[in-house]
N, C-alpha and C positions, 0 to 999 in steps of 0.2 A: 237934833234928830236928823240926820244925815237924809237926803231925798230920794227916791227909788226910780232907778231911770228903767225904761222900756225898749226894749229892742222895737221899732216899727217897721224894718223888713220884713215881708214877707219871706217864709222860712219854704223852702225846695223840701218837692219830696222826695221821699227816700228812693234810693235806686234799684231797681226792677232785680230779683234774685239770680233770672233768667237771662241772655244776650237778650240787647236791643237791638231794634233798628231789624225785625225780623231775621233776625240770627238765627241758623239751629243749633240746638246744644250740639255737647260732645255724643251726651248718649243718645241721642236723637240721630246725628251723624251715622254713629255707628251700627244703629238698629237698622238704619236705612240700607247699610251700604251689604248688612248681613242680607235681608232682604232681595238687594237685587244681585248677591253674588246664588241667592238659591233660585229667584226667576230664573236664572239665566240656567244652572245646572236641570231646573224642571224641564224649559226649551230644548236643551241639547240632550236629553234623558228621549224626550218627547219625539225630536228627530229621531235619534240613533233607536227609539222602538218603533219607528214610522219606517225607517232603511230596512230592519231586522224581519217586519212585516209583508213588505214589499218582496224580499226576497225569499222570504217562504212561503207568499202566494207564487210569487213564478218559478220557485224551485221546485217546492213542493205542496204546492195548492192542488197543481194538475193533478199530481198522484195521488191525492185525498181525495179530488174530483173525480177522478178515474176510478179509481178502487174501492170506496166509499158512497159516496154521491150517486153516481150513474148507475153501478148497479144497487143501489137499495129502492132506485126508481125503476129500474128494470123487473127488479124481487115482487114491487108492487104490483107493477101492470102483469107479470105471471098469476099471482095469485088471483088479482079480478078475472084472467081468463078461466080461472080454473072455476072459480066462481061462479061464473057464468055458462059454464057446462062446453067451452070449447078445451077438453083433456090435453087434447094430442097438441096444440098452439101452445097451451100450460106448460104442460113438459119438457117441449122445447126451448122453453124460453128459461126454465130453471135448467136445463141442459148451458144453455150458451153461459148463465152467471157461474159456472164451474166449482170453485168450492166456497162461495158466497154465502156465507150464514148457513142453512139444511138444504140449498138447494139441492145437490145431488142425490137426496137421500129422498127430496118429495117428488124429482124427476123420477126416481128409480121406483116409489111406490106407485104415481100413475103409468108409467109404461108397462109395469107389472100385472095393473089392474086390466089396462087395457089390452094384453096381450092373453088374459085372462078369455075376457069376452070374447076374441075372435076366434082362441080354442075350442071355446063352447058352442060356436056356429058352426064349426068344423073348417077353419081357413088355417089350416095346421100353417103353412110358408110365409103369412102374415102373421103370425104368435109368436113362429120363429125369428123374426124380425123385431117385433115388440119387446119379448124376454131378454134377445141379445142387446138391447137400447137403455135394458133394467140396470143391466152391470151388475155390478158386487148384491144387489137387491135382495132378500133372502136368498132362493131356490135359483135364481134368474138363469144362471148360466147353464144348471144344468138340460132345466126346461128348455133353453133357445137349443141346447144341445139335441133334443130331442127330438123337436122340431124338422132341426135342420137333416138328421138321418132321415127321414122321413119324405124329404120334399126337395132334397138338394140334386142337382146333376153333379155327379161326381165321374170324371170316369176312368175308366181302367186300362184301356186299351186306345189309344187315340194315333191320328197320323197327319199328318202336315208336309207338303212337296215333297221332298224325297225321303220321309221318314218316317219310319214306325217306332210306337213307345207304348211302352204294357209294365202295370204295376202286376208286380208278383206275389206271388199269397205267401213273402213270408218278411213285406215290406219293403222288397227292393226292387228294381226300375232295370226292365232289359229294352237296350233298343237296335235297330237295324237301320242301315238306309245312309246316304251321302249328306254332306254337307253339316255335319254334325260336328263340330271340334273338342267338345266337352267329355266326352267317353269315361276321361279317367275321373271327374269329378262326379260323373253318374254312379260311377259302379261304387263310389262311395256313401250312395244316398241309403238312408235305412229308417224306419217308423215312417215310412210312406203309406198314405189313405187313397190318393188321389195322382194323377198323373196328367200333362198336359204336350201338346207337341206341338211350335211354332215352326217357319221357315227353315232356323237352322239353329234353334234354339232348341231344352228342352226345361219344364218345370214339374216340381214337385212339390204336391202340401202333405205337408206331414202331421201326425195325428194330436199332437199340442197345439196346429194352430199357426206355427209357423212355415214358410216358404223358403224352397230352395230353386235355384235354374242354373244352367250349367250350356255353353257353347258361345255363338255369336253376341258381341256385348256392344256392338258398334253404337247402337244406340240407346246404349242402358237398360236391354229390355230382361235382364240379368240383374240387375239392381233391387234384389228382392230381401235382403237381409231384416231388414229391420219390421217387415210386414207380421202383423201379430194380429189374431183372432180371426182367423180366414177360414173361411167351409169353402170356398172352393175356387178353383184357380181355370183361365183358359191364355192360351199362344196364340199371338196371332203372325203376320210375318215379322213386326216392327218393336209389335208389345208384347207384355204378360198384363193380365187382370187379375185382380183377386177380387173377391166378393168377401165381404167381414159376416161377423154373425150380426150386427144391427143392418145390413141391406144395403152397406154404403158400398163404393168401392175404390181401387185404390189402381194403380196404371203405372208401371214400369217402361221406360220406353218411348216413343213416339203416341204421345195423348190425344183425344179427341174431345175434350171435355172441357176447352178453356169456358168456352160460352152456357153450356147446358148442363153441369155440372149438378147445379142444385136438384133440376127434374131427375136426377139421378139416386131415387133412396129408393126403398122397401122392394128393395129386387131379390129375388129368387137364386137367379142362375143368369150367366154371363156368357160369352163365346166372342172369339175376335177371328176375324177374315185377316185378308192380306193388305188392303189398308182401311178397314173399321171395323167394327164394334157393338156388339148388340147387348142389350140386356132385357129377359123378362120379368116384369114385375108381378108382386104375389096377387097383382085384382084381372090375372091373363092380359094385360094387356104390355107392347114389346116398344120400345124405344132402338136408335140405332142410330150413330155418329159417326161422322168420317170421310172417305170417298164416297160420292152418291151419283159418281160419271154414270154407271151404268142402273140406276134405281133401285141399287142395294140398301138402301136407308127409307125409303118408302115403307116405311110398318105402321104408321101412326095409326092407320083404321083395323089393324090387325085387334080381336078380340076373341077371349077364349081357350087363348093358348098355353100350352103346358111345358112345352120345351122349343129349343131353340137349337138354330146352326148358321155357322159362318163360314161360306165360300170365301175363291177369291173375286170376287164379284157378283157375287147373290146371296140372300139370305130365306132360311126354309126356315120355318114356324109347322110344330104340331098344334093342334088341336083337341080340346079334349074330348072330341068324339071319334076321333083316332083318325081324323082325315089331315091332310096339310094344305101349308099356302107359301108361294115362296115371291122374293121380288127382286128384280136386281136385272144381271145380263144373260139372254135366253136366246145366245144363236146355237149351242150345240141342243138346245131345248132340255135342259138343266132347270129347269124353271116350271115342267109340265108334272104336274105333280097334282091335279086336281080329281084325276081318277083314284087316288090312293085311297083306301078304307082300311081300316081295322090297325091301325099304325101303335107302337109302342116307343119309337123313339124315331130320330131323322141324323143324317149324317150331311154335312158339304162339301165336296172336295174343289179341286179345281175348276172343272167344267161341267162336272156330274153331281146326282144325289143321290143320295142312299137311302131306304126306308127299314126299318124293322116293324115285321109285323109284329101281334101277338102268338100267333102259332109258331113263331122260331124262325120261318123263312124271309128273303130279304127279296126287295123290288129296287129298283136303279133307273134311271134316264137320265141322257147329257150323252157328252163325249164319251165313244167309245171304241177308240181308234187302238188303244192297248188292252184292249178284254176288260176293263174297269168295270162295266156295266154287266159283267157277267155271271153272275148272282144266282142266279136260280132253280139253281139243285143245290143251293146250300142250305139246312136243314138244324136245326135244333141251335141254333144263334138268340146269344143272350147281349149282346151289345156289338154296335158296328162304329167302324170311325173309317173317311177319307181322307187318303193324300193327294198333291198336284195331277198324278195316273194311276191310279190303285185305291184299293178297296181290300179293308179287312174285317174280319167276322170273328168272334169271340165266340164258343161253344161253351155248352154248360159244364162240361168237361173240365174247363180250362185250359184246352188246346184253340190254338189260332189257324182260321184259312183266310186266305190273300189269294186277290187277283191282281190283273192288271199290268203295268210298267214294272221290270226288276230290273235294268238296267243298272242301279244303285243299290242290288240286293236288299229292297224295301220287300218283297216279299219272302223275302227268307224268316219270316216270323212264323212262318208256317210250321217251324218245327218247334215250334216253344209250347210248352206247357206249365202248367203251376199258375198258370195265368188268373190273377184276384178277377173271381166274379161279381158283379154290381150286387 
Protein backbone atom coordinates (compact mmCIF):
# COMPACT_ATOMS: atom_id res chain seq x y z
CA UNK A 1 0.00 0.00 0.00
CA UNK A 2 1.78 2.90 -1.28
CA UNK A 3 1.95 5.96 1.60
CA UNK A 4 -0.06 9.12 1.50
CA UNK A 5 2.19 12.09 1.75
CA UNK A 6 0.82 15.66 2.87
CA UNK A 7 1.36 18.92 1.54
CA UNK A 8 2.58 20.89 5.05
CA UNK A 9 2.68 24.52 3.49
CA UNK A 10 0.69 26.61 4.29
CA UNK A 11 -1.56 27.29 1.27
CA UNK A 12 -2.06 31.48 0.25
CA UNK A 13 -5.23 32.97 0.05
CA UNK A 14 -7.02 33.52 -2.82
CA UNK A 15 -6.50 36.77 -4.46
CA UNK A 16 -8.89 39.79 -3.73
CA UNK A 17 -11.51 40.14 -6.96
CA UNK A 18 -11.02 43.85 -6.62
CA UNK A 19 -7.37 45.98 -7.12
CA UNK A 20 -5.10 45.80 -4.21
CA UNK A 21 -3.16 47.86 -2.36
CA UNK A 22 -6.16 50.54 -2.25
CA UNK A 23 -6.65 50.55 -5.90
CA UNK A 24 -9.91 52.09 -7.41
CA UNK A 25 -11.65 50.03 -9.95
CA UNK A 26 -12.29 50.93 -13.53
CA UNK A 27 -15.82 51.68 -12.74
CA UNK A 28 -15.18 53.31 -9.71
CA UNK A 29 -12.64 55.49 -11.66
CA UNK A 30 -15.11 56.39 -13.95
CA UNK A 31 -18.24 57.18 -11.72
CA UNK A 32 -15.83 59.51 -10.14
CA UNK A 33 -14.56 61.34 -12.88
CA UNK A 34 -18.55 61.51 -14.29
CA UNK A 35 -19.13 63.03 -10.99
CA UNK A 36 -16.76 65.68 -11.07
CA UNK A 37 -17.04 66.56 -14.79
CA UNK A 38 -21.10 67.42 -13.51
CA UNK A 39 -19.60 69.30 -10.00
CA UNK A 40 -17.79 71.30 -12.18
CA UNK A 41 -20.76 71.94 -14.93
CA UNK A 42 -23.27 72.64 -11.65
CA UNK A 43 -20.38 75.49 -10.61
CA UNK A 44 -20.15 77.06 -14.01
CA UNK A 45 -24.26 76.69 -14.40
CA UNK A 46 -24.15 78.37 -10.84
CA UNK A 47 -21.74 81.32 -11.91
CA UNK A 48 -22.90 81.99 -15.37
CA UNK A 49 -26.80 82.30 -13.22
CA UNK A 50 -24.93 84.39 -10.45
CA UNK A 51 -23.46 86.84 -13.75
CA UNK A 52 -27.02 86.58 -15.51
CA UNK A 53 -28.59 87.75 -12.05
CA UNK A 54 -26.22 90.36 -11.43
CA UNK A 55 -26.96 91.85 -14.49
CA UNK A 56 -30.58 91.92 -14.39
CA UNK A 57 -30.45 93.54 -10.90
CA UNK A 58 -28.49 96.46 -12.41
CA UNK A 59 -30.03 96.41 -15.67
CA UNK A 60 -33.04 95.88 -14.89
CA UNK A 61 -33.85 95.59 -11.16
CA UNK A 62 -34.06 99.43 -11.13
CA UNK A 63 -36.80 99.43 -13.50
CA UNK A 64 -38.76 96.78 -11.64
CA UNK A 65 -37.82 98.91 -8.63
CA UNK A 66 -39.00 101.93 -10.17
CA UNK A 67 -41.99 100.90 -11.87
CA UNK A 68 -43.11 98.16 -9.54
CA UNK A 69 -41.72 98.34 -6.17
CA UNK A 70 -41.86 102.18 -5.49
CA UNK A 71 -45.03 102.83 -6.68
CA UNK A 72 -47.08 99.91 -5.11
CA UNK A 73 -45.49 101.44 -1.87
CA UNK A 74 -46.53 104.73 -2.93
CA UNK A 75 -50.40 103.08 -4.03
CA UNK A 76 -50.23 102.06 -0.22
CA UNK A 77 -49.46 105.08 1.58
CA UNK A 78 -52.39 106.95 -0.83
CA UNK A 79 -54.81 104.61 0.24
CA UNK A 80 -53.96 105.01 4.14
CA UNK A 81 -54.47 108.64 3.44
CA UNK A 82 -57.57 108.21 2.07
CA UNK A 83 -58.26 106.06 4.86
CA UNK A 84 -57.67 108.28 7.25
CA UNK A 85 -59.88 110.93 5.87
CA UNK A 86 -57.02 113.23 4.48
CA UNK A 87 -59.00 113.18 0.56
CA UNK A 88 -57.26 115.92 -1.11
CA UNK A 89 -53.23 114.40 0.02
CA UNK A 90 -55.07 110.84 -1.20
CA UNK A 91 -55.68 112.13 -4.49
CA UNK A 92 -52.71 113.51 -5.10
CA UNK A 93 -50.70 110.95 -4.41
CA UNK A 94 -52.80 108.48 -6.73
CA UNK A 95 -52.44 111.47 -9.17
CA UNK A 96 -48.62 111.42 -9.12
CA UNK A 97 -48.67 107.05 -9.49
CA UNK A 98 -50.21 108.02 -13.14
CA UNK A 99 -51.47 104.99 -14.67
CA UNK A 100 -50.40 102.55 -11.64
CA UNK A 101 -52.95 99.87 -11.09
CA UNK A 102 -56.72 102.12 -10.81
CA UNK A 103 -55.04 105.01 -9.61
CA UNK A 104 -56.30 107.53 -12.08
CA UNK A 105 -59.56 106.27 -11.85
CA UNK A 106 -59.70 106.53 -7.66
CA UNK A 107 -57.80 110.14 -8.19
CA UNK A 108 -60.52 111.09 -10.47
CA UNK A 109 -63.55 109.61 -8.20
CA UNK A 110 -62.18 111.72 -5.09
CA UNK A 111 -61.44 114.95 -6.75
CA UNK A 112 -64.96 114.34 -8.11
CA UNK A 113 -66.41 114.00 -4.79
CA UNK A 114 -64.52 116.61 -3.50
CA UNK A 115 -65.46 119.15 -5.93
CA UNK A 116 -68.88 117.87 -5.27
CA UNK A 117 -68.83 119.43 -1.77
CA UNK A 118 -67.49 122.68 -2.41
CA UNK A 119 -70.38 123.11 -5.05
CA UNK A 120 -72.68 122.54 -2.54
CA UNK A 121 -71.25 125.34 -0.10
CA UNK A 122 -71.37 127.49 -3.01
CA UNK A 123 -67.35 127.86 -3.82
CA UNK A 124 -68.42 127.61 -7.60
CA UNK A 125 -64.09 128.61 -8.63
CA UNK A 126 -62.85 125.86 -6.26
CA UNK A 127 -65.35 123.03 -7.81
CA UNK A 128 -64.16 124.33 -10.87
CA UNK A 129 -60.81 123.49 -9.89
CA UNK A 130 -61.66 120.08 -8.40
CA UNK A 131 -63.86 118.83 -11.48
CA UNK A 132 -61.09 119.97 -13.84
CA UNK A 133 -58.45 117.67 -11.52
CA UNK A 134 -61.35 114.69 -12.19
CA UNK A 135 -60.39 114.48 -15.80
CA UNK A 136 -61.90 111.88 -17.90
CA UNK A 137 -64.07 111.10 -14.33
CA UNK A 138 -67.79 110.61 -15.32
CA UNK A 139 -69.43 114.27 -15.91
CA UNK A 140 -65.92 115.84 -14.74
CA UNK A 141 -65.27 118.02 -17.62
CA UNK A 142 -68.15 119.24 -18.38
CA UNK A 143 -68.97 120.24 -14.59
CA UNK A 144 -65.31 122.15 -14.34
CA UNK A 145 -66.64 123.51 -17.56
CA UNK A 146 -69.24 125.16 -15.89
CA UNK A 147 -67.67 126.21 -13.29
CA UNK A 148 -65.22 127.99 -14.83
CA UNK A 149 -67.96 130.23 -17.08
CA UNK A 150 -69.18 131.17 -14.07
CA UNK A 151 -66.02 132.45 -12.13
CA UNK A 152 -63.38 132.80 -14.85
CA UNK A 153 -61.95 136.54 -15.81
CA UNK A 154 -62.04 136.28 -19.30
CA UNK A 155 -61.65 139.28 -21.17
CA UNK A 156 -62.72 140.82 -24.33
CA UNK A 157 -61.19 143.96 -24.72
CA UNK A 158 -57.68 144.36 -23.19
CA UNK A 159 -54.58 146.87 -23.70
CA UNK A 160 -50.95 146.70 -23.03
CA UNK A 161 -48.22 150.01 -23.96
CA UNK A 162 -49.11 150.79 -27.03
CA UNK A 163 -51.85 148.45 -27.80
CA UNK A 164 -55.38 147.72 -27.96
CA UNK A 165 -57.08 144.18 -28.63
CA UNK A 166 -60.88 143.25 -28.67
CA UNK A 167 -62.31 139.82 -29.25
CA UNK A 168 -65.25 140.24 -31.70
CA UNK A 169 -68.57 138.63 -31.45
CA UNK A 170 -68.00 136.44 -34.32
CA UNK A 171 -64.65 134.83 -32.79
CA UNK A 172 -62.13 136.98 -34.37
CA UNK A 173 -59.46 139.42 -32.83
CA UNK A 174 -59.12 143.28 -34.10
CA UNK A 175 -56.39 145.12 -32.72
CA UNK A 176 -54.83 148.95 -33.02
CA UNK A 177 -51.68 150.45 -31.64
CA UNK A 178 -47.65 150.23 -32.44
CA UNK A 179 -45.30 147.84 -31.84
CA UNK A 180 -47.29 144.84 -32.80
CA UNK A 181 -45.54 142.81 -35.62
CA UNK A 182 -48.11 139.82 -35.69
CA UNK A 183 -51.16 141.61 -37.61
CA UNK A 184 -51.20 139.08 -40.28
CA UNK A 185 -51.24 135.99 -37.98
CA UNK A 186 -54.04 137.81 -35.97
CA UNK A 187 -56.33 138.49 -38.55
CA UNK A 188 -56.12 134.67 -38.94
CA UNK A 189 -57.22 133.81 -35.42
CA UNK A 190 -60.94 132.45 -35.48
CA UNK A 191 -63.03 130.28 -32.46
CA UNK A 192 -61.73 132.79 -30.08
CA UNK A 193 -63.39 133.14 -26.37
CA UNK A 194 -60.94 135.27 -24.81
CA UNK A 195 -58.24 137.74 -25.69
CA UNK A 196 -55.08 138.95 -24.01
CA UNK A 197 -52.47 142.02 -24.86
CA UNK A 198 -48.84 141.99 -23.80
CA UNK A 199 -45.95 144.68 -24.49
CA UNK A 200 -45.84 143.82 -28.17
CA UNK A 201 -47.30 140.68 -28.20
CA UNK A 202 -50.86 139.47 -28.56
CA UNK A 203 -52.88 136.08 -27.33
CA UNK A 204 -55.69 134.27 -27.93
CA UNK A 205 -57.77 131.12 -26.18
CA UNK A 206 -59.73 129.77 -28.22
CA UNK A 207 -62.92 127.83 -27.19
CA UNK A 208 -61.54 124.00 -27.30
CA UNK A 209 -59.00 124.95 -24.85
CA UNK A 210 -56.25 125.61 -26.87
CA UNK A 211 -53.94 128.95 -27.23
CA UNK A 212 -52.66 131.10 -29.89
CA UNK A 213 -50.15 134.41 -29.80
CA UNK A 214 -48.83 136.15 -32.46
CA UNK A 215 -45.90 139.32 -32.51
CA UNK A 216 -42.68 139.68 -30.48
CA UNK A 217 -41.10 136.03 -29.79
CA UNK A 218 -37.70 137.19 -28.50
CA UNK A 219 -38.39 135.51 -25.64
CA UNK A 220 -40.67 132.64 -26.26
CA UNK A 221 -43.51 134.47 -24.95
CA UNK A 222 -45.17 133.17 -28.29
CA UNK A 223 -44.51 129.63 -27.65
CA UNK A 224 -47.94 128.69 -26.91
CA UNK A 225 -48.71 125.78 -29.27
CA UNK A 226 -48.90 122.85 -27.36
CA UNK A 227 -50.91 124.60 -24.22
CA UNK A 228 -54.19 122.46 -23.79
CA UNK A 229 -57.04 122.83 -21.29
CA UNK A 230 -56.84 126.62 -20.60
CA UNK A 231 -59.87 128.80 -19.46
CA UNK A 232 -57.96 131.55 -19.46
CA UNK A 233 -54.94 133.36 -20.60
CA UNK A 234 -53.19 137.00 -19.58
CA UNK A 235 -49.71 139.07 -21.42
CA UNK A 236 -47.62 140.48 -19.74
CA UNK A 237 -44.35 142.47 -21.22
CA UNK A 238 -42.01 139.29 -21.20
CA UNK A 239 -44.74 136.30 -20.83
CA UNK A 240 -48.08 134.74 -21.71
CA UNK A 241 -49.94 132.85 -18.71
CA UNK A 242 -52.38 130.35 -19.14
CA UNK A 243 -54.49 129.08 -16.23
CA UNK A 244 -55.69 125.17 -17.11
CA UNK A 245 -59.08 124.01 -15.79
CA UNK A 246 -57.35 122.02 -12.61
CA UNK A 247 -55.86 125.79 -11.28
CA UNK A 248 -52.44 124.99 -12.38
CA UNK A 249 -50.65 127.20 -14.72
CA UNK A 250 -48.41 127.25 -17.41
CA UNK A 251 -45.81 130.45 -18.61
CA UNK A 252 -44.54 131.10 -21.91
CA UNK A 253 -41.62 133.30 -21.92
CA UNK A 254 -39.65 134.88 -19.14
CA UNK A 255 -41.03 132.84 -15.76
CA UNK A 256 -41.12 133.66 -12.31
CA UNK A 257 -41.99 130.53 -10.78
CA UNK A 258 -38.61 128.53 -10.52
CA UNK A 259 -38.87 128.71 -6.62
CA UNK A 260 -42.69 129.12 -5.87
CA UNK A 261 -44.11 127.05 -8.34
CA UNK A 262 -45.76 124.38 -6.20
CA UNK A 263 -47.81 127.31 -3.92
CA UNK A 264 -49.00 127.94 -7.33
CA UNK A 265 -52.46 125.58 -7.59
CA UNK A 266 -56.41 126.11 -7.17
CA UNK A 267 -56.11 129.67 -8.86
CA UNK A 268 -58.95 131.36 -10.38
CA UNK A 269 -57.70 133.88 -12.57
CA UNK A 270 -54.12 135.26 -13.51
CA UNK A 271 -52.76 138.67 -14.83
CA UNK A 272 -49.02 139.48 -15.69
CA UNK A 273 -47.48 143.22 -15.42
CA UNK A 274 -44.32 144.24 -17.07
CA UNK A 275 -42.00 142.15 -15.14
CA UNK A 276 -44.40 139.86 -12.74
CA UNK A 277 -47.06 138.11 -12.22
CA UNK A 278 -50.04 137.55 -10.09
CA UNK A 279 -52.61 135.03 -9.54
CA UNK A 280 -55.82 134.85 -7.37
CA UNK A 281 -56.68 131.83 -5.84
CA UNK A 282 -60.40 130.44 -5.42
CA UNK A 283 -60.11 130.91 -0.89
CA UNK A 284 -59.74 135.28 -2.17
CA UNK A 285 -56.62 135.18 -1.20
CA UNK A 286 -53.69 136.61 -4.17
CA UNK A 287 -50.06 135.36 -4.68
CA UNK A 288 -47.49 137.38 -6.98
CA UNK A 289 -43.88 136.63 -8.39
CA UNK A 290 -41.23 138.53 -10.05
CA UNK A 291 -39.87 142.26 -9.83
CA UNK A 292 -40.79 143.46 -6.31
CA UNK A 293 -38.35 146.83 -6.72
CA UNK A 294 -41.17 148.90 -6.32
CA UNK A 295 -43.80 146.51 -3.85
CA UNK A 296 -45.62 145.05 -6.53
CA UNK A 297 -45.58 141.51 -5.09
CA UNK A 298 -46.56 142.56 -1.63
CA UNK A 299 -50.17 140.70 -1.72
CA UNK A 300 -49.58 137.98 0.88
CA UNK A 301 -52.05 139.84 3.42
CA UNK A 302 -54.41 140.55 0.70
CA UNK A 303 -57.88 138.61 1.70
CA UNK A 304 -61.17 138.53 -0.02
CA UNK A 305 -60.49 139.19 -3.25
CA UNK A 306 -62.22 138.65 -6.36
CA UNK A 307 -60.26 139.90 -9.20
CA UNK A 308 -57.04 140.94 -9.99
CA UNK A 309 -54.80 143.50 -12.17
CA UNK A 310 -51.17 143.95 -13.33
CA UNK A 311 -49.45 147.22 -13.91
CA UNK A 312 -46.09 148.03 -14.89
CA UNK A 313 -45.21 148.29 -11.46
CA UNK A 314 -48.22 147.96 -9.18
CA UNK A 315 -50.82 145.57 -8.65
CA UNK A 316 -54.77 146.41 -7.87
CA UNK A 317 -56.96 143.55 -6.08
CA UNK A 318 -60.82 143.98 -5.96
CA UNK A 319 -62.68 143.10 -3.32
CA UNK A 320 -65.65 141.46 -2.78
CA UNK A 321 -67.40 144.21 -1.31
CA UNK A 322 -66.65 146.06 -4.23
CA UNK A 323 -63.79 148.16 -2.75
CA UNK A 324 -59.99 147.69 -3.89
CA UNK A 325 -56.43 147.51 -2.61
CA UNK A 326 -53.35 148.02 -4.60
CA UNK A 327 -49.49 147.59 -3.82
CA UNK A 328 -46.57 148.27 -5.71
CA UNK A 329 -45.13 152.02 -7.02
CA UNK A 330 -47.35 155.08 -6.17
CA UNK A 331 -45.53 158.45 -7.24
CA UNK A 332 -48.12 159.25 -9.91
CA UNK A 333 -50.53 158.02 -6.93
CA UNK A 334 -51.64 154.92 -9.13
CA UNK A 335 -51.96 153.15 -6.07
CA UNK A 336 -54.86 155.54 -4.29
CA UNK A 337 -57.45 153.56 -4.68
CA UNK A 338 -58.83 153.15 -1.11
CA UNK A 339 -61.89 155.63 -1.57
CA UNK A 340 -63.23 153.27 -4.29
CA UNK A 341 -66.85 151.67 -3.35
CA UNK A 342 -69.29 149.79 -5.33
CA UNK A 343 -66.40 148.33 -7.92
CA UNK A 344 -67.23 145.46 -10.42
CA UNK A 345 -63.93 144.89 -12.02
CA UNK A 346 -60.14 146.95 -11.84
CA UNK A 347 -57.94 147.68 -14.64
CA UNK A 348 -53.74 148.65 -14.45
CA UNK A 349 -51.98 150.43 -16.93
CA UNK A 350 -48.85 151.90 -16.89
CA UNK A 351 -48.91 154.51 -14.18
CA UNK A 352 -52.70 154.63 -13.70
CA UNK A 353 -55.86 152.58 -12.68
CA UNK A 354 -58.97 152.01 -13.83
CA UNK A 355 -62.03 151.14 -11.73
CA UNK A 356 -65.42 149.87 -13.06
CA UNK A 357 -68.37 150.44 -11.14
CA UNK A 358 -71.49 148.72 -11.00
CA UNK A 359 -73.70 151.44 -12.44
CA UNK A 360 -71.54 151.41 -15.80
CA UNK A 361 -69.47 154.56 -15.00
CA UNK A 362 -65.61 154.42 -14.55
CA UNK A 363 -63.24 156.11 -11.83
CA UNK A 364 -59.21 156.34 -12.55
CA UNK A 365 -56.04 157.94 -10.56
CA UNK A 366 -52.30 157.88 -11.56
CA UNK A 367 -50.59 159.54 -14.37
CA UNK A 368 -52.47 161.63 -16.18
CA UNK A 369 -50.29 163.70 -18.35
CA UNK A 370 -52.37 162.24 -21.80
CA UNK A 371 -56.16 162.46 -20.66
CA UNK A 372 -55.80 158.62 -19.52
CA UNK A 373 -57.40 159.29 -16.36
CA UNK A 374 -60.31 160.96 -18.01
CA UNK A 375 -63.27 158.74 -17.46
CA UNK A 376 -65.97 160.30 -16.23
CA UNK A 377 -68.76 161.05 -18.37
CA UNK A 378 -68.25 157.65 -19.80
CA UNK A 379 -71.54 155.89 -19.07
CA UNK A 380 -72.94 152.46 -19.64
CA UNK A 381 -69.41 150.44 -19.65
CA UNK A 382 -69.41 146.88 -19.30
CA UNK A 383 -65.64 146.03 -19.21
CA UNK A 384 -62.31 148.32 -19.13
CA UNK A 385 -58.77 147.43 -19.86
CA UNK A 386 -55.32 149.96 -19.63
CA UNK A 387 -52.40 150.61 -21.79
CA UNK A 388 -48.71 152.15 -20.96
CA UNK A 389 -51.10 155.94 -21.72
CA UNK A 390 -54.67 155.26 -22.47
CA UNK A 391 -57.65 153.75 -21.31
CA UNK A 392 -60.49 151.91 -22.96
CA UNK A 393 -64.10 151.23 -22.06
CA UNK A 394 -66.21 148.65 -23.62
CA UNK A 395 -70.03 149.61 -23.88
CA UNK A 396 -72.88 147.28 -23.67
CA UNK A 397 -73.48 147.99 -27.14
CA UNK A 398 -70.29 146.57 -28.29
CA UNK A 399 -68.90 149.70 -29.35
CA UNK A 400 -65.49 150.93 -27.71
CA UNK A 401 -64.40 154.50 -26.18
CA UNK A 402 -60.63 155.28 -25.61
CA UNK A 403 -58.80 158.04 -24.02
CA UNK A 404 -55.53 159.05 -23.51
CA UNK A 405 -52.05 158.85 -25.69
CA UNK A 406 -52.99 158.06 -29.65
CA UNK A 407 -49.73 158.89 -30.77
CA UNK A 408 -49.61 155.05 -32.04
CA UNK A 409 -53.23 155.16 -33.06
CA UNK A 410 -54.14 152.96 -29.70
CA UNK A 411 -57.20 154.81 -29.60
CA UNK A 412 -58.60 154.44 -32.87
CA UNK A 413 -60.55 151.54 -31.42
CA UNK A 414 -62.92 153.90 -30.79
CA UNK A 415 -64.67 153.09 -34.09
CA UNK A 416 -65.02 149.36 -33.66
CA UNK A 417 -68.04 147.62 -32.88
CA UNK A 418 -69.28 144.06 -32.74
CA UNK A 419 -67.14 144.00 -29.84
CA UNK A 420 -67.82 140.36 -27.70
CA UNK A 421 -69.27 141.44 -24.48
CA UNK A 422 -68.13 139.66 -21.12
Amino acid sequence: MAATEYNTYPQEPPLPEGPVNGEKSKAEKKAEKKARRRRRRKRFLLILLAIVAALVLFFGGRKLYKKVLVPYVHYRQAASLLKEGHSEEAAAAFDALGTFKDSAARAGEIWYSLGEEQLAQGNVGQAGVLFGRAGAYKDAAGRSADCWEKTVQRLTLDAAGMLTLALKTDGTAAVVGAGFTGRGELFLWKDLKAVAAGGEHAVGLKSDGTVVAAGWNAYGQCDVANWRDIVSVAAGGLQTVGLRKDGEVLIAGRGFLDDDAPAWRDLISVAAGSLHMVGLKSDGTVLAAGDNESGQCEVSAWKGITGIAAGDAHTVGLKSDGTAVAAGENSCGQCGVADWTGLIAVAAGGEHTVGLKSDGTVVAVGNNEDGQCDVAAWTDIVAIAAGAYHTVGLKSDGTVVAVGNNDQDQCAAAIWSAVQVP
